[in-house]
C-alpha positions as CSV (number, residue, x, y, z in Angstrom):
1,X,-3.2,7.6,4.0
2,X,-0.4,5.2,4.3
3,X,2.5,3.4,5.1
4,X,5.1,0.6,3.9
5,X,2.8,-2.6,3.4
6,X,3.9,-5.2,0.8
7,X,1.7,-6.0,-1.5
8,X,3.4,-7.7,-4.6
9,X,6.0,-5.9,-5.3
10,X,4.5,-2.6,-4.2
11,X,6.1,-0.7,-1.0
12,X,5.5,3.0,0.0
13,X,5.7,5.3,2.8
14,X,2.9,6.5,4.9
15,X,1.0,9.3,3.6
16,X,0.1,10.7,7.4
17,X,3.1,11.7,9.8
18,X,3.5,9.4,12.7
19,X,2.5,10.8,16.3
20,X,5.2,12.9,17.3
21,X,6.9,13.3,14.0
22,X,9.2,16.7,13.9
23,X,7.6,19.2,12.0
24,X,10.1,18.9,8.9
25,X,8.7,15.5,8.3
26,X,8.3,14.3,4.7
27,X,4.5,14.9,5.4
28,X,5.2,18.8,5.6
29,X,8.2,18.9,2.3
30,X,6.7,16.4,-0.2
31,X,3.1,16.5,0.4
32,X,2.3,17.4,-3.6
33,X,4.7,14.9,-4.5
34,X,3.6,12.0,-2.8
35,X,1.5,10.3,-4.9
36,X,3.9,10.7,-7.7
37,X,6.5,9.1,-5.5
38,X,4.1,6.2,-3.7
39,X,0.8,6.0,-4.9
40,X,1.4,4.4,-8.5
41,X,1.9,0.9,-6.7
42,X,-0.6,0.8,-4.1
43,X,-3.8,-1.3,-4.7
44,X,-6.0,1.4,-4.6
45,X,-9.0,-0.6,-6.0
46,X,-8.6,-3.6,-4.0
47,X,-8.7,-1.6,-1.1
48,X,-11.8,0.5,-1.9
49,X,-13.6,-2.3,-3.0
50,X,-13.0,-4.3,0.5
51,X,-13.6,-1.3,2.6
52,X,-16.8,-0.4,0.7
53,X,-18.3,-3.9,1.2
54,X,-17.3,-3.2,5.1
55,X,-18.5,-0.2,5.4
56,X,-22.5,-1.1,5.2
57,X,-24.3,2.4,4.9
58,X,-21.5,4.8,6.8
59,X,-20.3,6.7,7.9
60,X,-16.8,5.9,7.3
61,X,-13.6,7.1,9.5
62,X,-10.0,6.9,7.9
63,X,-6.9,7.2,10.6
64,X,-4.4,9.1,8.5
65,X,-6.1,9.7,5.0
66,X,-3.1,12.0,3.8
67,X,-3.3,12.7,0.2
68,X,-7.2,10.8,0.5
69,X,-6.0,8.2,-2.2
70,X,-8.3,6.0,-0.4
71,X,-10.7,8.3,1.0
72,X,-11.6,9.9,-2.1
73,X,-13.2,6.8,-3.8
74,X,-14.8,5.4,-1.4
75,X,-16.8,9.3,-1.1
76,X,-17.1,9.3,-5.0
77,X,-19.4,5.8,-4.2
78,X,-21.4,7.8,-2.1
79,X,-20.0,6.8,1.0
80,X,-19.6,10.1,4.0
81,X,-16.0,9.6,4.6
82,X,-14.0,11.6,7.8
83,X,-10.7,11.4,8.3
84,X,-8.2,12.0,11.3
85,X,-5.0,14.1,9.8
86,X,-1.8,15.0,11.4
87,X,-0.1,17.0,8.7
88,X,-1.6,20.1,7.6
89,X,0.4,19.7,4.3
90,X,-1.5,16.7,3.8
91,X,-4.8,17.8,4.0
92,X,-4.1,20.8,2.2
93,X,-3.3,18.3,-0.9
94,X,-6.0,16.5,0.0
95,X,-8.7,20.0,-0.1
96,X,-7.1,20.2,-2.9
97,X,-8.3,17.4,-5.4
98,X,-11.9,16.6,-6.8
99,X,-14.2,15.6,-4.4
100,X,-12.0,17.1,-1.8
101,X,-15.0,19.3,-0.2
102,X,-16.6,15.9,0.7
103,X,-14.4,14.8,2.8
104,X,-14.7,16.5,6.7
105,X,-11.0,16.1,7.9
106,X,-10.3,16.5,11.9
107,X,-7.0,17.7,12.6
108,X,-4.7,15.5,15.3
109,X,-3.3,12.5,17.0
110,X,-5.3,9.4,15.1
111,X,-4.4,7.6,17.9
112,X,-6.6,9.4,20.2
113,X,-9.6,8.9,17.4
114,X,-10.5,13.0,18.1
115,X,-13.9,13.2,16.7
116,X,-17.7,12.8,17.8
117,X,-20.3,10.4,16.8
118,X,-19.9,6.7,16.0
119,X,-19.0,5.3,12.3
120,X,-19.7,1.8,10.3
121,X,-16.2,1.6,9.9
122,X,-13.8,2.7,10.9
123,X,-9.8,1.9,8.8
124,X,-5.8,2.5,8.2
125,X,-4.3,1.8,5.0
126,X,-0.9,0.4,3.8
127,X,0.7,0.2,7.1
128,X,-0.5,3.0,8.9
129,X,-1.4,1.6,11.7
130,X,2.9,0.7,12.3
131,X,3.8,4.1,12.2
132,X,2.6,4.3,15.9
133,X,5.6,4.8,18.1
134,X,4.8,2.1,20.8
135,X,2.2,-0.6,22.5
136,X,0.8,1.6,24.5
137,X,0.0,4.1,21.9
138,X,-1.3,1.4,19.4
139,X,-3.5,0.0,22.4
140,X,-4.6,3.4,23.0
141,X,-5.8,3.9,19.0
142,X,-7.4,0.5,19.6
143,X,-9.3,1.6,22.3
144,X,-10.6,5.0,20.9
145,X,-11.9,3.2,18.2
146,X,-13.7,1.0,19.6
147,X,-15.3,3.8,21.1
148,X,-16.1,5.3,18.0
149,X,-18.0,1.8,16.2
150,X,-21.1,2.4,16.1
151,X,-23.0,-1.2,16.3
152,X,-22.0,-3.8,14.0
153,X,-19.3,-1.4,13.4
154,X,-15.6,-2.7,12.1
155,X,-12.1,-1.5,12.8
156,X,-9.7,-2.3,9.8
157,X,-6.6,-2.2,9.1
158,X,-3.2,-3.9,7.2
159,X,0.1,-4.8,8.8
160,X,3.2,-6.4,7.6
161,X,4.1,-10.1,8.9
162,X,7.3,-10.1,11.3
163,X,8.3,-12.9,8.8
164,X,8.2,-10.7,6.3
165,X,10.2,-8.0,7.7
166,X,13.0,-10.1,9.0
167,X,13.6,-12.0,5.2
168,X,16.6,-10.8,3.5
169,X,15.5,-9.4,0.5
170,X,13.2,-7.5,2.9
171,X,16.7,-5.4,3.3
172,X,17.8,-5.3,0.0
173,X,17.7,-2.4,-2.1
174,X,13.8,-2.0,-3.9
175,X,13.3,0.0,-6.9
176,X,10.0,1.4,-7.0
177,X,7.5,2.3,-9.7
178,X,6.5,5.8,-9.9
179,X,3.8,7.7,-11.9
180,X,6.6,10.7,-12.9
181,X,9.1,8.2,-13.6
182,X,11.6,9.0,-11.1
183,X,13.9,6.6,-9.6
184,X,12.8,5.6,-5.9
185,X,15.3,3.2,-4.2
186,X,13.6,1.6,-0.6
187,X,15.8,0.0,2.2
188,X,14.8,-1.4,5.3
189,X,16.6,-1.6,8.9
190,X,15.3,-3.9,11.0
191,X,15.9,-3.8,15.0
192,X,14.1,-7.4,16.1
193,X,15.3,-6.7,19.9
194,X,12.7,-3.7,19.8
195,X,9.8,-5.0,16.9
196,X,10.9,-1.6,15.1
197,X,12.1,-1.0,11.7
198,X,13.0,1.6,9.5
199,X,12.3,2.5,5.6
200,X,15.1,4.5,4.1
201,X,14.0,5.9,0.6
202,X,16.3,7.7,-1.9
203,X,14.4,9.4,-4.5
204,X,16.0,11.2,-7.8
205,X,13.6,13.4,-9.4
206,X,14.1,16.5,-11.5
207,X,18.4,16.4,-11.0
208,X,18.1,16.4,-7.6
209,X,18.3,13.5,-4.4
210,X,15.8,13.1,-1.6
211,X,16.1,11.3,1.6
212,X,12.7,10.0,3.2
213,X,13.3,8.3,6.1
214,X,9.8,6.7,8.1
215,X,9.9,4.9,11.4
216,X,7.6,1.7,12.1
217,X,6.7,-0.3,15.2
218,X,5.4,-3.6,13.8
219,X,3.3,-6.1,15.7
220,X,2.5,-10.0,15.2
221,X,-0.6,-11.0,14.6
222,X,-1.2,-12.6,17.8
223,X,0.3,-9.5,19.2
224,X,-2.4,-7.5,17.6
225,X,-5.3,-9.6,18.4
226,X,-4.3,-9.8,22.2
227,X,-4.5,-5.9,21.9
228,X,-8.2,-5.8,20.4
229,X,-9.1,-7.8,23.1
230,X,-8.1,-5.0,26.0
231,X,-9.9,-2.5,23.7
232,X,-13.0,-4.9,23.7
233,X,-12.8,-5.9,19.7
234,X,-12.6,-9.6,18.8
235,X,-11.5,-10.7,15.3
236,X,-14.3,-10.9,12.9
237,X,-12.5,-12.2,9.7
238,X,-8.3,-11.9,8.3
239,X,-7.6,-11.6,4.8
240,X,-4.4,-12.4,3.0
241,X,-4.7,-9.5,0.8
242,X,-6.8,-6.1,0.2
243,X,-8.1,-8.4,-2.7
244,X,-9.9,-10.7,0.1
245,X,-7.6,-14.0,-0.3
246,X,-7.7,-16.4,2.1
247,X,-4.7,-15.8,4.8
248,X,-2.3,-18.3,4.8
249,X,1.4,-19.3,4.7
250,X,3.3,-17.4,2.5
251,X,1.4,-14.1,2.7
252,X,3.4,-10.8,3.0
253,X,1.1,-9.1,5.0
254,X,-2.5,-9.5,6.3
255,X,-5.8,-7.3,6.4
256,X,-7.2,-7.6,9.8
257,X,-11.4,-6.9,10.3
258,X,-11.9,-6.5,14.2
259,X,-15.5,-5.8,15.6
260,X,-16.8,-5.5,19.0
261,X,-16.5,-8.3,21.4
262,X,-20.6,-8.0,22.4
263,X,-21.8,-8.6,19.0
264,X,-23.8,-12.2,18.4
């Protein structure tokens, strides 16, 4: 699923465990309790709608679907969705729900893009796509999807502006909405020297106090495009919002469609 995208006044978490993340992660101890925590803010339609209107007839990939908050309506439209899962917790959770069965879930490093055949589109959500450790690693999930487009194919995905993360109320202390109504605090570390931040979240729930603590490696926009180019992807179109506004100044974050260099 997905990560710490601002939208509005929404911020949460990625739903899928970052590549390498220990195995204590919040993935693996608040997998039922996610969507409760994080999902109540995210633009769920927006993003369904956009993606579907990408998609063209499938089938569709999704690069960490955790709880499938994303992956589940876009199947219930008819849509074949797969998904690329690091956190068995996760895809439990996500087995778990209606519509669950419809989704075929590969277990693994989404930045190696571990499955077979080609897809119409192929997408992160909410800031996935940060949660990559490094360059190289976010090159390399560049690269194995553009493998995996099959012609006419897109690779989509959302990311956070540098701007953005480097404003001070990016730092200040963010109460979240919930579905449950417990109280989720976010704060952000930013390191600029090494394009790498932190979100810190303190959630009460039920008398007691959680710590979930996610690591990001965030990229400019240039930054990103320069990599689609290695992989052989070219920028089709960038939104300034799941809701398809234009991209301009001021935007928090950007959705980024990328398709392969060869197409007319």
């Amino acid at each position: 699923m997905s990560a710490d995208t601002d939208t509005g006044s929404a911020h949460q978490p990625a739903a899928a465990p970052a590549p390498g993340e220990p195995a204590d992660s919040y993935a693996t101890r608040f997998a039922a309790r996610y969507d409760d925590w994080f999902g109540h803010a995210a633009p769920t339609e927006d993003t369904v709608a956009l993606l579907a209107q990408l998609a063209g007839p499938g089938p569709v990939l999704e690069l960490g679907p955790g709880t499938g908050r994303v992956a589940l309506p876009l199947a219930a439209r008819g849509l074949e969705v797969h998904g690329v899962e690091g956190s068995p917790e996760m895809a439990a959770e996500l087995r778990s729900r209606p519509g669950g069965d419809r989704i075929t879930l590969t277990m693994g490093d989404f930045t190696e893009v571990p499955v077979d055949g080609t897809y119409s589109l192929i997408y992160l959500a909410s800031g996935t796509f940060f949660e990559i450790p490094s360059q190289d690693a976010q090159l390399r999930c560049f690269e194995a999807a553009a493998r995996r487009l099959a012609p006419g194919g897109v690779f989509v995905f959302d990311a956070l502006l540098p701007e953005t993360l480097s404003a001070p109320q990016s730092a200040a202390g963010w109460v979240l909405p919930t579905a449950d109504g417990s109280l989720v605090v976010r704060h952000r570390q930013v390191d600029q020297a090494t394009q790498r931040y932190a979100s810190h979240y303190l959630i009460t729930s039920e008398e007691q106090l959680h710590h979930v603590h996610v690591r990001f490696r965030y990229a400019g926009a240039g930054e990103l495009d320069l990599m689609a180019r290695l992989a052989g992807l070219r920028l089709r179109r960038r939104h300034g919002s799941w809701a398809g506004e234009p991209f301009r100044d001021g935007c928090a974050y950007h959705v980024s469609v990328y398709e392969h260099t060869d197409r007319p």
